[in-house]
Structure formats: structure tokens, C-alpha cells
DRENROMAR-624479 format. One record per residue (C-alpha): x negated, y negated, z; residue in one letter. Coordinates in steps of 0.1 Angstrom, whole numbers, plus 5000, padded with zeros to 4 digits. Example, Ala and Ser with C-alpha at 12.3 -4.5 7.8 and 13.67 -1.06 7.14 Angstrom:
487750455078A
486350115071S
//
This chain:
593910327933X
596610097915X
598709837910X
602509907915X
605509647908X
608909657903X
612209507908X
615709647921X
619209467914X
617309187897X
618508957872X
616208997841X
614409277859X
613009477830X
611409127815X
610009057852X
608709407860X
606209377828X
604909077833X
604209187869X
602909497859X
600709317831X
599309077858X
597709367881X
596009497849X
592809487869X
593909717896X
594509977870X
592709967837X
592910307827X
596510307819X
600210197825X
603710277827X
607010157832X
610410327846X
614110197844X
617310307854X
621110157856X
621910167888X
625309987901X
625709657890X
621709587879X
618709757870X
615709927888X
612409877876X
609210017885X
606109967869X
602410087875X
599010007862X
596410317868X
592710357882X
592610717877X
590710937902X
592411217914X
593411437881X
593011167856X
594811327831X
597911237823X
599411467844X
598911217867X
600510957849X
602910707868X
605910607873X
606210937881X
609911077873X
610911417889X
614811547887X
616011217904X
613411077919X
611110827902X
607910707924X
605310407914X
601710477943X
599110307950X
597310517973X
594710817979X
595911118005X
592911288019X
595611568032X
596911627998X
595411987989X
596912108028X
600411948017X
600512087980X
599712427995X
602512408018X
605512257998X
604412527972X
604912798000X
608212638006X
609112657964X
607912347952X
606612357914X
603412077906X
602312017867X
599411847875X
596611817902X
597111457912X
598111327950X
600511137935X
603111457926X
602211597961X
603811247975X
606711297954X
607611657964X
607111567997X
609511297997X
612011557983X
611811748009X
611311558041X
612511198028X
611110898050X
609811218077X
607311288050X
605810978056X
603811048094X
602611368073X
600511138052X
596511108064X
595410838039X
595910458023X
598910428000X
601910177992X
605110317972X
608210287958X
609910567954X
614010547936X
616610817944X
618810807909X
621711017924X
622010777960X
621110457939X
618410407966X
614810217965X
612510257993X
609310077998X
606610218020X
603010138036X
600210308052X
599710348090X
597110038089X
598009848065X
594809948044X
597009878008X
599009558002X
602309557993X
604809217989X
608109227984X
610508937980X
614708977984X
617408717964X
621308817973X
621009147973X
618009177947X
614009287955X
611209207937X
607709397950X
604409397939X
600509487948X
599309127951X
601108797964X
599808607934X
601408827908X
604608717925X
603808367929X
602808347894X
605908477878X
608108317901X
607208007899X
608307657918X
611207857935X
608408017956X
606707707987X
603807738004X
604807808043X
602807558061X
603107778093X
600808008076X
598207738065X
598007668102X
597107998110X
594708008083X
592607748097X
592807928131X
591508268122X
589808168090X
593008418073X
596408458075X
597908728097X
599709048085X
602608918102X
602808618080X
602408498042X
601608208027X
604708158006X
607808118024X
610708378013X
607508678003X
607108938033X
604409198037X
605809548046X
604209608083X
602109888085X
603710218092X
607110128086X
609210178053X
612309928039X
615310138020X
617209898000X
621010017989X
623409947965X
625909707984X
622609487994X
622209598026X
618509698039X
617109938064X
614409948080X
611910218097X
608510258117X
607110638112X
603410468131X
602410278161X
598910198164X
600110048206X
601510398210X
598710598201X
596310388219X
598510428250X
598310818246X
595110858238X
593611128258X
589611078267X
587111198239X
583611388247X
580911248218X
581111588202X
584311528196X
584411208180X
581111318159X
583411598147X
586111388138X
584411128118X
582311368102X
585511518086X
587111238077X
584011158060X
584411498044X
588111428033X
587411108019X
585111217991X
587611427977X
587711297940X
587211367907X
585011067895X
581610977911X
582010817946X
579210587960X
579110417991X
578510048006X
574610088027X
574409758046X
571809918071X
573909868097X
574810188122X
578310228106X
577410208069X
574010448075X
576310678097X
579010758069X
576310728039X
574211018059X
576911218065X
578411168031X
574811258016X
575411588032X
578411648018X
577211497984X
573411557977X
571811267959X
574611007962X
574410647954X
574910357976X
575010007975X
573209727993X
573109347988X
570009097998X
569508688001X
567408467981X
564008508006X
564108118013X
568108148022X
567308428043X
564708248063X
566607968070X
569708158083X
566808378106X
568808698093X
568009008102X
566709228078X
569409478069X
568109538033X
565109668051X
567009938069X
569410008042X
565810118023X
564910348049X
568210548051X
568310578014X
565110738018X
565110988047X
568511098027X
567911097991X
570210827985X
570110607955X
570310257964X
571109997937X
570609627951X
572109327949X
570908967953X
573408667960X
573508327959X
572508117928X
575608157910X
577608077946X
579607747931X
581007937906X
582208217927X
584108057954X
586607927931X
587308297918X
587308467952X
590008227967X
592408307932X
591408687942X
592508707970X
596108647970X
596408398002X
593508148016X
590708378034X
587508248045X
584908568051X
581908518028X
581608888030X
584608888004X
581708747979X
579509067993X
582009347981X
583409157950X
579309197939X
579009527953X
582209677935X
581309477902X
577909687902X
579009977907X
581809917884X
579009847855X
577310197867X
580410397862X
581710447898X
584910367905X
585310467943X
583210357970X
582910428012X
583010128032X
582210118077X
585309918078X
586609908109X
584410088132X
583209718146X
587209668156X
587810058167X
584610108186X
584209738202X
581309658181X
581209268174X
579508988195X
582808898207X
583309218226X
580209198248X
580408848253X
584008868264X
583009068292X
579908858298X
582408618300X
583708758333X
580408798350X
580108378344X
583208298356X
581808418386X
578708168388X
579307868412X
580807588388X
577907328400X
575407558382X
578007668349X
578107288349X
573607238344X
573907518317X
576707398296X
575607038297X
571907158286X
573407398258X
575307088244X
572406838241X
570407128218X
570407118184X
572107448164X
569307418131X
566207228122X
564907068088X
564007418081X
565907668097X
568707768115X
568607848154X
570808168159X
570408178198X
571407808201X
574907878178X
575508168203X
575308028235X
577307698220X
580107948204X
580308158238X
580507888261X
583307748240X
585108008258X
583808138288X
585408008314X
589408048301X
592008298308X
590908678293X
593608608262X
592808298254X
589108368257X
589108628236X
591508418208X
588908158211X
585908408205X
586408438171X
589208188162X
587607858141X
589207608168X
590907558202X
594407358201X
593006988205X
590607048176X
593607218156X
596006958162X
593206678157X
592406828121X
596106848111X
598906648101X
600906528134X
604106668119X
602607018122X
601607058157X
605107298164X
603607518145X
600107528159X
601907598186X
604407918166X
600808068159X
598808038195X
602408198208X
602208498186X
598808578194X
599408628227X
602408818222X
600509088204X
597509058226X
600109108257X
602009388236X
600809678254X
600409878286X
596409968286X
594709838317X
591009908296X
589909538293X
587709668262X
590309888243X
592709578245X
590509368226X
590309688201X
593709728202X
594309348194X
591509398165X
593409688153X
596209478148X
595109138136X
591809108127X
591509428107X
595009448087X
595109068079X
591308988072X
588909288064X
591309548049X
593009198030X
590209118015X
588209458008X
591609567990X
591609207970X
587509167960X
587309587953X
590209547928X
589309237912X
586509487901X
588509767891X
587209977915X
589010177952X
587210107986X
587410408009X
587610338047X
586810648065X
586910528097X
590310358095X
592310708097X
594510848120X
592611138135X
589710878142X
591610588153X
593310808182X
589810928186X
588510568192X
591310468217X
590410828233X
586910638241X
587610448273X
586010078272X
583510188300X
581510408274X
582210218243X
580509888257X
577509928283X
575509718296X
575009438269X
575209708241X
577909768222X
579610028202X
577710248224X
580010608224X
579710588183X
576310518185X
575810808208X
577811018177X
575910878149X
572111018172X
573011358160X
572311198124X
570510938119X
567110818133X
566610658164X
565710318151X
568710288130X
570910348156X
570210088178X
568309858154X
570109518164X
573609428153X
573209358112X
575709078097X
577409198063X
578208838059X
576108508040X
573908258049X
576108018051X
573707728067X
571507728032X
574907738014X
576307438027X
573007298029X
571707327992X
574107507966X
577507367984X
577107078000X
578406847964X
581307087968X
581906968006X
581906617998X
584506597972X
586706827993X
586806568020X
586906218001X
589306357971X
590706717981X
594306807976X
594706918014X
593606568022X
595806417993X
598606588006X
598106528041X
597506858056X
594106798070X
593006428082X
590106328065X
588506148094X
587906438117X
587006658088X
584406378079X
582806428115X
583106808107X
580706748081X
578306498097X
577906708129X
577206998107X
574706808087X
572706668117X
572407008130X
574406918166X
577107208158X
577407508133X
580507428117X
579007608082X
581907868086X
584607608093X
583607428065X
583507748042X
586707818048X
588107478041X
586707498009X
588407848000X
591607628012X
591607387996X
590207597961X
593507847967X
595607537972X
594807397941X
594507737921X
597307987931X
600007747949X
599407537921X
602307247923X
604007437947X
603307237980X
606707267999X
//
């Protein structure tokens, strides 16, 4: 894994590319490099910053430069031994062993068709000397990061948004629209980025930029498309398919550990991988005892104890929480654009431990929750439609009792109480708007009451584009349209965001062995009827994971790689709170009204609502709003 940068018809490239290249230094320690070439009327640039794994010699050294064709990757191809033995069968000559020379010599033979060959995570830039040509490119899933600005007919890319932001300076304004739909979804979208003028390359498309400054672009993957070809996938099957992608992802040559939350998707790849890997490490993390307590957590440090064991794992843990106010502030400069998940803290730690032992690449369950319709919100949107069809006197006794009960004591916190508050908050609307509000931070009239009056166009901009995507399709599988929306929202703009972001900070590459292609057109060959039953969900990989792990793992309840966030806000964050509401710079500013967040707080405090999460994520907010947009308000 790596940082890659670079700039194409860009006034003062060369300078620009090395400082951009100097500030991903973390994404790469182990070396760096830097191409240039006159091409037309400006420079190219591109400049990388190495993690080695595959073939770290320096073979594998990058910008890679082969007779024309220069190529900065970030990536890992879990095909790449299949492909090298095949372009060598068609006469292609390889000097090293790295992944990175196998994308280059397929590029040279199949140009942007190469691209749907790929089974991996990877971002590039890769410059044709002889057609003057740059071409930017991005994984199927958007599992790697890659920004990219464009002045006249000039491109500046890089790894990280904040590299760009940094060197660019004032010319770059925070886009307000994407604030907005930060406080929504507690992140900002794939779609969207929070400087106005910087784009994310989509998922599974590529950009070719020419000489005269004209652009084209291309999609080689679509996630909609697969799901809506899908054919239907026996348990066998998909126990097959995750076990070799499993397999594939292991492929290094430096020690690979993996995450062990205790949870079914974490135990299932760490068992399998333990297979393939006799005596591997994993990683767990645990909360202060009193922390714990008060959050009633289940105990998933407990579980990730007894997989270790029956597999001969060894399991380094982690505690978190005392030094908490000192590492908000650095997560929301880490990563890149304002994202609220406290679980960003949880693989920052992770990563930096195993980075202190040595191991640079780690297996994460990413994505199996979104693929396999495994979080609360799945279950309860379908519970949703069994209320709906109570008689509204009686919905009307429930929800009026559920509002008078407190959501936390003195002393702890009550889960059950925060459930049945959250899923009443949508059970009774339309099925897309229910299942925005499932796991969005706030309807419209709580939006629009938080934010400036000026802004409430674009509150509106952000609920429209939900729905489009959530609409985007032809699947008549209630279930595999909420995956399908997960697939392309949640998982690209929050959990693959920030497990790229807090993995790198720590110099280390997160494997996501469930986000590939072969098991994602497996998942969507699951239909919703075996994937949720009952009040259980994640049922069909449940069923897959029996042929490997013990009983009581699998269906142990639903574990929460998360925080306690109650105690947090409670105890080590709650001076933290106060000066964000009486003095912030998002209430300075105007962005957020301080009155309404001021009832946030007291509501939260007399334990009538659980707005602990809300209120974490205004404090990342208003932390990267000070820190990496710096003066640059718009």
C-alpha cells in the first residue's frame, strides 16, 4: 500500500508534486520516487511514497517507467500471479516479482480493458509518453482514495484530500453542501467532497486526461449491474467463495495479522485465515471496565479470546479511552474530510500496534454487515413493515410510552430504551425514507433547525440524492436494496474512507476480504429472504461461517466494533462539548445555531434522548473545521 501524487499540464508541477508526495510520507515509509516528463506545452509529474509488501525490493520500486509508460499504484492485486503467468505466455518480460509491473504490462496490452481484469484494491496513474496521455483509475469499490483536482486544462491528484488542501491553499473553499451531508450521515458521501473544485474518482471508472485539455471518462464496474444479475447462491457456494478470497488476500511477503473483534465476520476470516496461516496473529481492542458497564456492551473481547484459542491465534489487546481528548483532534486531521465513526479511533489503535510489532498488513470483516444485511437497521427496516400494519390507536399508546422513558441512568446506559426511541423515529414512513432515517443523525426539521437558514437548499440537494441512488435500480428484493444502497453509500464514503485514512496514518494496509468481486456478486446471489430471517440477520453467511466456527460464535448476539460513547461524553468529553457549543468556529461562523445544539446537549445530559453520537460527530466537525480547512471557510 502507498501514497501516489502527481500533476499533469500544471504550472510549477515538479515543485508541487514533491511536496505532495512529501506530505503522504506516512502512507509509504519505506521509500519514494518521483517521475517527469515534457509533454506538450507542461510537464507530467508523478510521484509515489512506498509501503513495501509484495517484492519489497527495489524491483518494486515506483514510479515505475517501462518503454513509454510510467505508472504511480497504490493498490494490492490478489489475481496478480494468474495475470503475470498469462501476459508472460503472451511475451511480456517482468524484472521483478511485484503487482505493481503485472499492472503495468497489463495496461500495455489491454489499455483501460485491463482494468475489469483486476480482483483487488488499487488507485493509479499510469502516463503514455508517445500519446502524451494521463489516466487516472480506481477500484471497483472504491476501497483506495484517490482526489484529483483540474485548473484550464491542468490536474493535480493525490492519495488524501488534505495533501491537496494543504498545498493549495486559500484557492481551495470548503463546499457547504458537503458539511450538510456530513451532519446527515455522520460523513460525507463518495459522490461529494468537502472542498469545492476537488472530485473523488467514482469507483470503477477511470478519467484519461489529453494534451488539448479535453477529458474522458469511463466505467469498467457496476456494482447496480451485478446485483441485478446475480444469479441465486447455495451456502456451499458462498462458503467456497469467501474462503478463497480469504486465501488470495494473504498473498504477501511481510507478516499479515488480522482485526478479531469477536464478532461472526472478524472470527469467520481470522479462522479461515489461521488455516491458511498456522499461528497467525490478530488484533482485538477492549473498554475501560467502568466505561464498558455503563455503555451495557456486550462483551466482544470475550469472544475474540475464545476464537484465538480454538485456532491458535495470537491475540494482542488493546484498551481505549483515557487518552480519548487527545485523539479526537488527530483522527479528524486523518481523515481527510469530517467523519464521525468512533470506530476510526478503533483501527487507528489497532494498526498503530501492530505497526510497533512489525506487521504491516492486516484483514478487516469490512463490509460483510452492508453485503450480507447485517446491521440493526436491516431487521428493523422490515420490522418496520410488520408495524405499519398495527391499528394507529395502539402505534399511538407505544410511541407515546417509549418517549416519556428515559435512554440512561446516573449509572448506566439503557440500550433497549435507545432502540426502540431510534426505530420508532422511523417506523411509520415511506420504505426510502425509513431506511435514510435508520441510520442518518437527523430527519429534515431537525437538519434545518440545527443549520444556518441560508442552507436549507442544500439539505434539500442531499435528501434528493439519496433517494436517487436508493431508487437507482431494478431489484424488487426489499433486503438486497438496502444492501445495494449500503454498497453504494455507506460502505465507499464511511467504512472503506475511514479504514483507508486511520490504517495509513499508521503506516500500515487494511485488507478487506469480503469487499471483492467474486464475493460481492456472491452476496447479491443471496436473495433477502435467506439473508434476513426471522429477527436474525446475516443469516445465509452465518449459515457459511457453521462449517468453521463454533456454534456460539456464530450466533452470539450482534457485537459493536464501535466506543462507548455515553461514558465519553459523560466523563473524558464532556469540557470538550461545552466549549464547542458556547465558542466553536461552526457556531462562530454560523453554520450550526447554537440554541438547538444547546438543547442537543441538555437532552443528552438528562438522559431523555441518546444524542452521544450526534454530539461526537459535531465535535470531529468542528475539530476538522478548525484543523484541515483551516481559514478556508467559503
Amino acid at each position: 500500500m502507498c501514497g501516489i501524487a502527481g500533476t499533469y499540464h500544471w504550472p510549477d508541477g515538479g515543485p508541487l508534486t514533491d511536496r505532495l508526495t512529501k506530505s503522504l510520507a506516512h502512507r509509504g515509509p519505506d521509500g519514494s520516487g518521483r517521475y517527469s516528463h515534457p509533454a506538450g506545452t507542461a510537464d507530467v509529474h508523478l510521484g509515489h511514497r512506498r509501503l513495501a509488501i509484495i517484492d519489497p525490493s527495489d524491483a518494486g520500486a515506483q514510479p515505475m517507467v517501462r518503454d513509454g509508460l510510467a505508472l504511480t499504484y497504490n493498490g494490492e492485486l490478489y489475481n496478480a500471479p494468474e495475470l503475470r503467468a498469462e501476459l508472460r505466455s503472451a511475451g511480456a518480460r517482468f524484472a521483478g516479482g511485484s503487482d505493481t509491473e503485472v499492472v503495468l504490462q497489463a495496461w500495455r496490452r489491454w489499455g483501460t480493458d485491463c482494468l475489469s481484469r483486476f480482483r483487488g484494491m488499487f488507485a493509479f496513474a499510469v502516463f503514455d509518453e508517445r500519446r502524451g496521455e494521463l489516466v487516472l483509475a480506481r477500484d471497483q469499490f472504491g476501497i483506495k482514495p484517490l482526489f484529483f483536482t483540474r485548473r484550464g486544462g491542468g490536474l493535480a491528484f493525490a492519495s488524501e484530500l488534505k495533501a491537496l488542501a494543504g498545498e493549495l491553499g486559500s484557492s481551495l473553499r470548503v463546499d457547504k453542501a458537503a458539511l450538510v451531508a456530513s451532519l446527515l450521515y455522520y460523513w460525507v458521501p463518495d459522490s461529494r467532497c468537502a472542498f469545492e473544485g476537488v472530485e473523488k474518482l467514482p469507483p470503477g471508472t477511470w478519467l484519461r486526461c489529453r494534451q488539448d485539455g479535453s477529458t474522458e471518462r469511463g466505467r469498467f464496474y457496476s456494482i447496480r449491474e451485478v446485483a441485478q444479475r446475480a444469479r441465486e447462491r447455495s451456502t456451499s457456494e458462498l462458503a467456497a467463495v469467501v474462503e478463497e478470497s480469504t486465501r488470495r488476500h494473504l498473498l504477501s511477503d511481510v507478516p499479515v495479522a488480522t482485526f478479531l473483534s469477536g464478532g461472526l465476520d472478524s472470527s469467520y476470516l481470522t479462522a479461515v485465515a489461521a488455516r491458511h496461516q498456522p499461528g497467525i496473529s490478530a488484533y482485538t481492542i477492549g473498554f475501560r471496565q467502568q466505561d464498558a458497564k455503563f455503555e451495557a456492551m456486550p462483551d466482544d473481547l470475550n469472544y475474540a479470546r475464545k476464537v484465538a484459542r480454538r485456532f491458535g491465534v495470537r491475540l494482542h489487546e488493546i484498551e481505549i479511552a483515557p487518552q480519548v481528548r487527545e485523539l479526537l483532534p488527530r483522527m479528524a486531521g486523518y481523515l481527510d474530510e469530517p467523519i464521525g465513526d468512533p470506530a476510526a479511533i478503533n483501527t487507528f489503535l489497532i494498526c498503530t500496534a501492530a505497526r510497533e510489532a512489525g506487521v504491516k498488513v492486516l484483514l478487516s470483516g469490512m463490509g460483510a454487515d452492508e453485503l450480507f444485511a447485517g446491521y440493526r437497521k436491516h431487521v428493523a427496516n422490515l420490522l418496520a413493515l410488520r408495524y405499519q400494519r398495527i391499528p394507529r390507536p395502539l402505534r399511538a399508546g407505544v410511541e407515546a410510552a417509549v418517549a416519556h422513558l428515559p435512554v440512561a441512568t446516573s449509572r448506566r446506559g439503557l440500550r433497549s430504551v435507545r432502540f426502540a426511541k431510534r426505530f420508532l423515529s422511523f417506523a411509520t414512513l415511506p420504505e426510502e425514507a425509513a431506511f435514510r432515517r435508520s441510520y442518518t443523525m437527523y430527519d429534515r426539521g431537525e437538519l434545518l433547525d440545527l443549520l444556518d437558514p441560508d442552507l436549507a437548499p442544500l439539505v434539500d440537494d442531499v435528501l434528493t440524492e439519496h433517494a436517487d441512488t436508493y431508487h437507482d435500480n431494478a431489484l424488487g428484493d426489499f433486503v438486497n436494496r438496502m444492501c445495494l444502497a449500503d454498497a453504494r453509500l455507506f460502505l465507499p464514503g464511511l467504512n472503506l474512507a475511514y479504514t483507508d485514512r486511520a490504517s495509513m496514518a499508521a503506516s500500515t494496509e487494511v485488507r478487506v476480504p469480503f469487499v471483492d468481486v467474486d464475493v460481492v456478486e456472491a452476496a447479491f446471489g443471496v436473495p433477502g429472504r435467506r439473508k434476513i430471517v426471522g429477527r436474525q440477520g446475516k443469516v445465509a453467511l452465518k449459515q457459511a461461517a457453521a462449517g468453521v466456527l463454533p456454534s456460539e460464535v456464530v450466533h452470539r448476539p450482534k457485537g459493536l466494533f464501535s466506543a462507548p460513547l455515553r461514558a465519553w461524553m459523560s466523563r473524558d468529553l464532556a469540557p470538550m462539548v461545552r466549549e464547542v457549543v458556547e465558542d466553536g468556529e461552526l457556531v462562530r461562523s454560523g453554520f450550526l445555531r447554537r440554541a438547538p445544539l444547546r438543547r442537543l446537549v441538555e437532552e443528552d445530559r438528562g438522559g431523555r434522548q441518546d444524542y452521544s453520537k450526534h454530539l461526537w460527530h459535531i465535535l470531529t466537525l468542528e475539530h476538522w473545521y478548525r484543523g484541515v480547512a483551516g481559514g478556508r471557510h467559503g
